[in-house]
VEXDREN-2710 file (C-alpha; in Angstrom, 1 decimal):
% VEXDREN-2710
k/r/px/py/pz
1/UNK/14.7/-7.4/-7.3
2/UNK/13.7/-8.8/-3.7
3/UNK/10.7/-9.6/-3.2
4/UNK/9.0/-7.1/-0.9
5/UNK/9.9/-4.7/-4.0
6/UNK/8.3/-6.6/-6.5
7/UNK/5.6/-6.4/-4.2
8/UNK/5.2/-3.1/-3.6
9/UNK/5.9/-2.4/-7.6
10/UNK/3.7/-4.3/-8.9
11/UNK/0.9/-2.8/-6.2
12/UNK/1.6/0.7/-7.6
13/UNK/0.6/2.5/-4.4
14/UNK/-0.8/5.4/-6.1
15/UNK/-2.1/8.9/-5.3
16/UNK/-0.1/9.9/-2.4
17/UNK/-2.5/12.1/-1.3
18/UNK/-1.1/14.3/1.1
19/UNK/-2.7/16.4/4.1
20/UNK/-1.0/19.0/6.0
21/UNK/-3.0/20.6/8.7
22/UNK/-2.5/22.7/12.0
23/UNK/-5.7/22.4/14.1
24/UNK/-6.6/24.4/17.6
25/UNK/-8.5/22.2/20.0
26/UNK/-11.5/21.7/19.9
27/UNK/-11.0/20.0/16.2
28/UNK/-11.5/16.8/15.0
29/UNK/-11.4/14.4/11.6
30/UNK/-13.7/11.7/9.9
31/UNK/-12.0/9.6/7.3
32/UNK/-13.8/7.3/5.2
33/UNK/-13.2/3.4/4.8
34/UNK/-12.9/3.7/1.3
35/UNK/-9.4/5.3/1.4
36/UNK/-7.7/1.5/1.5
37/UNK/-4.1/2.9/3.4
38/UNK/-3.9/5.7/5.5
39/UNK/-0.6/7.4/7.0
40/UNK/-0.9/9.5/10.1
41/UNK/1.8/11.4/12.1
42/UNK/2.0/14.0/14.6
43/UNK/4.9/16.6/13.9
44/UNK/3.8/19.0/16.4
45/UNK/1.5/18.4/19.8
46/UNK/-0.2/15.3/20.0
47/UNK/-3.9/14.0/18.9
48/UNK/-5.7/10.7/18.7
49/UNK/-7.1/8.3/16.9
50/UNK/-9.9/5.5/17.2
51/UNK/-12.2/3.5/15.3
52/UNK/-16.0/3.0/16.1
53/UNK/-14.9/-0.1/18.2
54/UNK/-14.6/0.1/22.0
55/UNK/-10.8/0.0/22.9
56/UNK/-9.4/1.5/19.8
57/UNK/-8.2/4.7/20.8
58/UNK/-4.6/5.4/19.9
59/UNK/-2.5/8.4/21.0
60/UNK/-0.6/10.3/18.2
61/UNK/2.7/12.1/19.4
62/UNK/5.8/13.2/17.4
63/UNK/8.2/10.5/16.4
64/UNK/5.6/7.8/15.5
65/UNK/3.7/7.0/12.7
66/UNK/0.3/4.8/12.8
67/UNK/-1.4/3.3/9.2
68/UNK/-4.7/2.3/9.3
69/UNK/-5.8/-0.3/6.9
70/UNK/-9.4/0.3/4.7
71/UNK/-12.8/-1.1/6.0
72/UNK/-14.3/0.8/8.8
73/UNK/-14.4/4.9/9.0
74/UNK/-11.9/6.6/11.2
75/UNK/-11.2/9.4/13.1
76/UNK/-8.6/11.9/14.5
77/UNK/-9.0/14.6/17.2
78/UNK/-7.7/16.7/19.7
79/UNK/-9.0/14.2/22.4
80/UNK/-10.8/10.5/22.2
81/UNK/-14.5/11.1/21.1
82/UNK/-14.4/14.3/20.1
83/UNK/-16.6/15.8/17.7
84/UNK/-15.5/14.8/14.0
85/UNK/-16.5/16.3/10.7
86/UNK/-16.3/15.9/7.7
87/UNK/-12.7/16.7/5.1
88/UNK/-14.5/19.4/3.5
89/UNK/-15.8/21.0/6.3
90/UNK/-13.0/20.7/8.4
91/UNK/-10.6/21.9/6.1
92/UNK/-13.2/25.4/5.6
93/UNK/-13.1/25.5/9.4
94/UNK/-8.9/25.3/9.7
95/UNK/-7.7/26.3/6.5
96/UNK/-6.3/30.0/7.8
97/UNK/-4.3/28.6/10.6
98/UNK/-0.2/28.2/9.3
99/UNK/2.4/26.3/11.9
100/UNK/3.2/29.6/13.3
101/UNK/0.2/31.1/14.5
102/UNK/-0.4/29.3/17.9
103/UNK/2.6/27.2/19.2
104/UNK/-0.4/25.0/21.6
105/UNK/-1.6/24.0/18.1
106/UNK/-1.5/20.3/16.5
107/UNK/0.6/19.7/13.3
108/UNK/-0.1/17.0/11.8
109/UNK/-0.3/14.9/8.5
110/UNK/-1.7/12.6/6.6
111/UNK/-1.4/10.6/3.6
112/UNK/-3.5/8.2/1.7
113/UNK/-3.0/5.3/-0.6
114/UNK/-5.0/3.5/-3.4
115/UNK/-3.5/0.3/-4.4
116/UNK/-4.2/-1.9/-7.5
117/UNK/-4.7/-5.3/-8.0
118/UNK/-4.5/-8.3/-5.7
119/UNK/-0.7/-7.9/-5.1
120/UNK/-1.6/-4.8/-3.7
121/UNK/-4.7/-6.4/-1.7
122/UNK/-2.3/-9.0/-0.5
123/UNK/-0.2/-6.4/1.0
124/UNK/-2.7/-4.7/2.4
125/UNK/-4.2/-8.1/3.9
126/UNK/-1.2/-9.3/5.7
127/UNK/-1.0/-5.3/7.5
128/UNK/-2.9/-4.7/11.0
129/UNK/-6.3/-3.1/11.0
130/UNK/-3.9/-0.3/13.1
131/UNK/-0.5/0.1/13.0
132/UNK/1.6/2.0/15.8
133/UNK/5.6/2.5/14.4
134/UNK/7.5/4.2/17.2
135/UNK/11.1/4.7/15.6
136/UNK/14.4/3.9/17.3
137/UNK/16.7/6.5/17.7
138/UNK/19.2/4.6/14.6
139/UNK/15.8/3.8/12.8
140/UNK/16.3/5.6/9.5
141/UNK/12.3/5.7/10.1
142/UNK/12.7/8.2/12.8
143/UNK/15.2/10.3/10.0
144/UNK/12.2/10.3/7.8
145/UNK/9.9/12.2/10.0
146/UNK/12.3/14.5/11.5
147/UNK/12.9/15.5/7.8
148/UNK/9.0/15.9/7.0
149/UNK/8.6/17.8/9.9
150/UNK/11.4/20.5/9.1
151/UNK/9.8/20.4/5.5
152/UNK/5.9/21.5/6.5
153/UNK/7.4/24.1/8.4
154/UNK/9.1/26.1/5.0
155/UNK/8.2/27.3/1.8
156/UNK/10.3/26.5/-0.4
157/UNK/10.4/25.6/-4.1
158/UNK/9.2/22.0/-5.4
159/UNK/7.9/21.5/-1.4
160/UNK/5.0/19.1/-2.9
161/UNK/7.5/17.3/-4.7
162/UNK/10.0/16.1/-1.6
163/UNK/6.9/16.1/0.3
164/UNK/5.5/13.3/-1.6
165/UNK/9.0/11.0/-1.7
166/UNK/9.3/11.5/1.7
167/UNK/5.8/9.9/2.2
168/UNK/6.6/7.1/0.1
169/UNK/9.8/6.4/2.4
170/UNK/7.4/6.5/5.2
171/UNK/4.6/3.9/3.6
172/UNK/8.0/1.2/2.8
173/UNK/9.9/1.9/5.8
174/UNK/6.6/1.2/8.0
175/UNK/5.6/-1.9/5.9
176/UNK/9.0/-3.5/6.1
177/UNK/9.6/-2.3/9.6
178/UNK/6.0/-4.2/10.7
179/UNK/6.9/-7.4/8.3
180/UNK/10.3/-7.6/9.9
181/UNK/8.9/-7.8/13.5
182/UNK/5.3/-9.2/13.0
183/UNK/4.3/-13.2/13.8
184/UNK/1.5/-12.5/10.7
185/UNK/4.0/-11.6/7.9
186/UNK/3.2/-13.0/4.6
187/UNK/4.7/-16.1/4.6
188/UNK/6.9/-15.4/1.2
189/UNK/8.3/-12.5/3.1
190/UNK/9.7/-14.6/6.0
191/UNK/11.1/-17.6/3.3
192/UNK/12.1/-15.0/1.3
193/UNK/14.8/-14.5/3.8
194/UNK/16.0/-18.3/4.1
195/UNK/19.1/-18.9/2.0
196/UNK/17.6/-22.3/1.2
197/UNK/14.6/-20.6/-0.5
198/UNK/15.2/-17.1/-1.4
199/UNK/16.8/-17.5/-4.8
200/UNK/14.0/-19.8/-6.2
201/UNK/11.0/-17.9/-5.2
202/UNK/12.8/-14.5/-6.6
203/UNK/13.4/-16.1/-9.8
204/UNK/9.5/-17.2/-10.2
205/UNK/8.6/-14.0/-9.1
206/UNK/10.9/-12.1/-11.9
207/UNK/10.0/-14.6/-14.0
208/UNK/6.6/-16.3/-13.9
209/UNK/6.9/-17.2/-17.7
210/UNK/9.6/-19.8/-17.7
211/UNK/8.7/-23.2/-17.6
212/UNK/9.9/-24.1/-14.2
213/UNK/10.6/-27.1/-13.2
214/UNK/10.7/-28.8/-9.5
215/UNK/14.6/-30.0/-10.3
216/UNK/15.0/-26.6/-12.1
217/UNK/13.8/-24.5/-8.6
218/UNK/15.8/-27.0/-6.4
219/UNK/18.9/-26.6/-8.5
220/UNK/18.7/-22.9/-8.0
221/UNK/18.9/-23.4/-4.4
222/UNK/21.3/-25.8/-4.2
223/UNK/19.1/-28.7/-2.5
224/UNK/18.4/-31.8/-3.9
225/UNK/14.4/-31.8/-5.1
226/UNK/12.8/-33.5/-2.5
227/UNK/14.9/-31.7/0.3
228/UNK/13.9/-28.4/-2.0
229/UNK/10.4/-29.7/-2.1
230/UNK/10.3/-29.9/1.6
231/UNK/11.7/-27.2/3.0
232/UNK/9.4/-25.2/0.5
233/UNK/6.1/-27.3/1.6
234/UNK/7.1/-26.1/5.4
235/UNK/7.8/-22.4/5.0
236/UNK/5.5/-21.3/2.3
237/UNK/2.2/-24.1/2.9
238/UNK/2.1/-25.3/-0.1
239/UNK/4.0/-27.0/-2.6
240/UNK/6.2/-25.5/-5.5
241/UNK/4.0/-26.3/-8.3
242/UNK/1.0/-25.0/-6.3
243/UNK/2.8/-21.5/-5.2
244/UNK/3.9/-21.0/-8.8
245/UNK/0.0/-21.5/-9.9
246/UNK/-0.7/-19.1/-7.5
247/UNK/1.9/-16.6/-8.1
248/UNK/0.7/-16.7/-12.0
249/UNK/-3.0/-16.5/-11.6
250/UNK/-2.8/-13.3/-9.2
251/UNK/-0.7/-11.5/-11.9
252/UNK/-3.0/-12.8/-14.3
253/UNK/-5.8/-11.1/-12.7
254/UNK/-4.2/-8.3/-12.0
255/UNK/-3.6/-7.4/-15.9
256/UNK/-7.1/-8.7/-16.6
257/UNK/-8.5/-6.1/-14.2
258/UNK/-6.4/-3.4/-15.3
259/UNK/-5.3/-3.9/-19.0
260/UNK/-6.0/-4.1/-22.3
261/UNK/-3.6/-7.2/-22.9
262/UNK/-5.4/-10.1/-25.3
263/UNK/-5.6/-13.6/-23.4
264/UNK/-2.7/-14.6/-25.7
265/UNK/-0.6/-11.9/-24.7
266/UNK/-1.4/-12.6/-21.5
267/UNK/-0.9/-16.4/-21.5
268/UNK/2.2/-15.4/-22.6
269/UNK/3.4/-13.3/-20.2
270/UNK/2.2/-15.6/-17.2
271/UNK/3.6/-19.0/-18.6
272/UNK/0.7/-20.7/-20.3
273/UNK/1.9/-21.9/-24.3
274/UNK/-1.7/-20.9/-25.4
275/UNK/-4.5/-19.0/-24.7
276/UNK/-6.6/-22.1/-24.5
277/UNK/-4.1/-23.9/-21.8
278/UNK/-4.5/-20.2/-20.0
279/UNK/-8.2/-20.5/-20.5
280/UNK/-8.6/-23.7/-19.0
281/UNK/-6.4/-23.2/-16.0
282/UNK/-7.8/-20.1/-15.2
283/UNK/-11.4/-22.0/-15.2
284/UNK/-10.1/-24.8/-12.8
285/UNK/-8.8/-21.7/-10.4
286/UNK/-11.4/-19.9/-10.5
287/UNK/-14.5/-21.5/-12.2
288/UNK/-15.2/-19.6/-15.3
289/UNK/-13.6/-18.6/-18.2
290/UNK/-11.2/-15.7/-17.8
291/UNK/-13.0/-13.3/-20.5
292/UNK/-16.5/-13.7/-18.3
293/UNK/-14.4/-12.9/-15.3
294/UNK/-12.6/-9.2/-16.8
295/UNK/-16.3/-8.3/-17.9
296/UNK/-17.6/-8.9/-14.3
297/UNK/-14.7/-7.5/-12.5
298/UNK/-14.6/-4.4/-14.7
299/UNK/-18.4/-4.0/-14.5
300/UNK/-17.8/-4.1/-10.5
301/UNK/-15.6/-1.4/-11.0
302/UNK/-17.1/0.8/-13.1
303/UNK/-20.6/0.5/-10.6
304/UNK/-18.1/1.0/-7.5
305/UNK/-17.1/4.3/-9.4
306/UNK/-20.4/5.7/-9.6
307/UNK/-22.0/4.6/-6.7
308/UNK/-18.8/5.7/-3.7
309/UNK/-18.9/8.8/-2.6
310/UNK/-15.3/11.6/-2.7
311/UNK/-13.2/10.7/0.3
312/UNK/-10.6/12.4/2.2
313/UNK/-9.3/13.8/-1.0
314/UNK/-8.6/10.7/-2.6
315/UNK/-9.0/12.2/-6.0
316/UNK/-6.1/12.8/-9.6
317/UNK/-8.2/16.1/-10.0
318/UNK/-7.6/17.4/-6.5
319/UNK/-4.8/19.8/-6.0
320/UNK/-2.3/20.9/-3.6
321/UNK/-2.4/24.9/-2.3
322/UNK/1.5/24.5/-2.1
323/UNK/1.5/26.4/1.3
324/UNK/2.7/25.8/5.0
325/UNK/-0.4/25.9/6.3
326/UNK/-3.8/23.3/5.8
327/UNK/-3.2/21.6/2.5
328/UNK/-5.5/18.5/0.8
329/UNK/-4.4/17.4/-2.6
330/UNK/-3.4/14.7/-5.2
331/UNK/0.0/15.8/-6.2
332/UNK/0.6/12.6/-8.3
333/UNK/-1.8/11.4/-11.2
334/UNK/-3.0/7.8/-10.2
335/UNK/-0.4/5.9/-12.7
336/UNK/2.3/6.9/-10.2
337/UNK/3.2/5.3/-7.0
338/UNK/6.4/4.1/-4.8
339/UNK/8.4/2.7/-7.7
340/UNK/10.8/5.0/-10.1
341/UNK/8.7/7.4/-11.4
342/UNK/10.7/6.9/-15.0
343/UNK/10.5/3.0/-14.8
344/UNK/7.3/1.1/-16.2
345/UNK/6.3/-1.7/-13.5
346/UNK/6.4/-5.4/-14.2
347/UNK/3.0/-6.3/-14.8
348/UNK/1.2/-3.1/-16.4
END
């Protein structure tokens, strides 16, 4: 497995909420922070979008896609500053309109992803507050939309269901599209392309349990170890030892924040011969004791739960109308995401 997949497995990008909505000027949207990666693009028409920051305005036409990364609110609408409201009320104001009603109307569509963990936040991190993706004519990202926007204009049987892998196409097609070309790309993405590397740091990824050694890594790659040492120190900032550290303390969060797992069983699985030597490395990394730490996180969680309020649909109860016309919905319970739907992820 390379390693933007394990990546974006072990994120489990889940929800997939999915918006499909045909809007007569004057119209405009309001989407909360909270959703942490939105998808945006015009099938039909053309709108815009902007943050509450002077000079954000970006214009949405068929053919591209933009993301937009959690933190501040943003907005959609038939024209820069227009009047925005709120998902629920918008969707009471358009929901009657279908694609075929006005042909000077906006299609558009959106979807929204909640990702888990600090593989996913890593991801997230190394994205653009706002991403612009304007396809090639060969860009199979360009196929992708052309195929979504034939889709939201039938009714057909199991819609919600291509609807939704289409999306997912769109969310890892974008991201590898923007790590290919960005200057900001995580740094494992752009060593995980050198032949000198590449092999090592997929085998400590699939494999953060072994016992690797420096000669080990180096032997891998076929470098001597202190050329492999090197060469590593330059591309990835940090030395092997230190990136392995790293690699097992973020999956050891990760199932501390999200699993049941015993700190044995999880020593195990991240390459620590006790709970105790996990115990005490974990303190070093992070200055308390890994069971203090799930208690504090979870308790975050838990108060984050009560106290955020519903955003643009991003909800497993919500469902889909199944129709051509305005649609909000979940159509995936949370435990799915961009991997197989019949594999289990490494790490859960």
């Amino acid at each position: 497995m390379d390693l933007l997949t394990d990546h974006l497995v072990r994120a489990r990008a889940a929800g997939a909420v999915f918006a499909r909505t045909v809007a007569e000027p004057p119209w405009g949207l309001r989407l909360g922070g909270s959703i942490e990666l939105s998808v945006h693009t015009v099938v039909r028409g053309r709108g815009y979008l902007w943050l509450d920051a002077p000079g954000s305005t970006v214009e949405l036409i068929p053919g591209t896609v933009t993301l937009v990364r959690g933190g501040p609110n943003h907005y959609i609408g038939h024209e820069p500053g227009a009047e925005c409201l709120e998902p629920e009320e918008f969707r009471a104001r358009h929901a009657q309109m279908g694609p075929g009603d006005n042909p000077q109307a906006t299609v558009f569509l959106c979807g929204a992803y909640q990702f888990s963990g600090d593989v996913g936040g890593g991801l997230l991190d190394a994205l653009p507050q706002v991403m612009t993706l304007s396809a090639a004519d060969d860009d199979p990202l360009r196929d992708v939309i052309t195929l979504l926007s034939r889709e939201l204009v039938r009714n057909e049987l199991a819609q919600q269901i291509v609807l939704d892998r289409l999306l997912d196409l769109l969310l890892v097609l974008a991201i590898r599209s923007d790590f290919r070309r960005s200057a900001t790309a995580p740094r494992w993405y752009r060593a995980s392309a050198d032949p000198r590397l590449g092999a090592a740091l997929q085998a400590m990824h699939e494999n953060a349990a072994h016992p690797w050694t420096v000669p080990e890594l180096a032997a891998i790659s076929g470098l001597f170890r202190a050329a492999f040492a090197r060469t590593f120190r330059d591309a990835l900032g940090q030395a092997p030892m230190q990136y392995l550290t790293e690699w097992r303390m973020t999956l050891a969060r990760d199932h501390l924040r999200a699993d049941d797992l015993s700190l044995a069983q999880i020593a195990d699985t991240v390459g620590y011969g006790s709970p105790f030597a996990f115990a005490a490395a974990f303190r070093r990394h992070h200055g308390e004791p890994p069971g203090t730490w799930r208690q504090r996180e979870r308790a975050t969680a838990n108060a984050r739960l009560l106290t955020t309020p519903p955003s643009f649909a991003v909800s497993s109860s919500s469902k889909s109308t199944g129709n051509t016309g305005n649609s909000y919905g979940s159509s995936r319970s949370n435990d799915q995401g961009v991997h197989d739907q019949g594999a289990t992820p490494p790490g859960t």
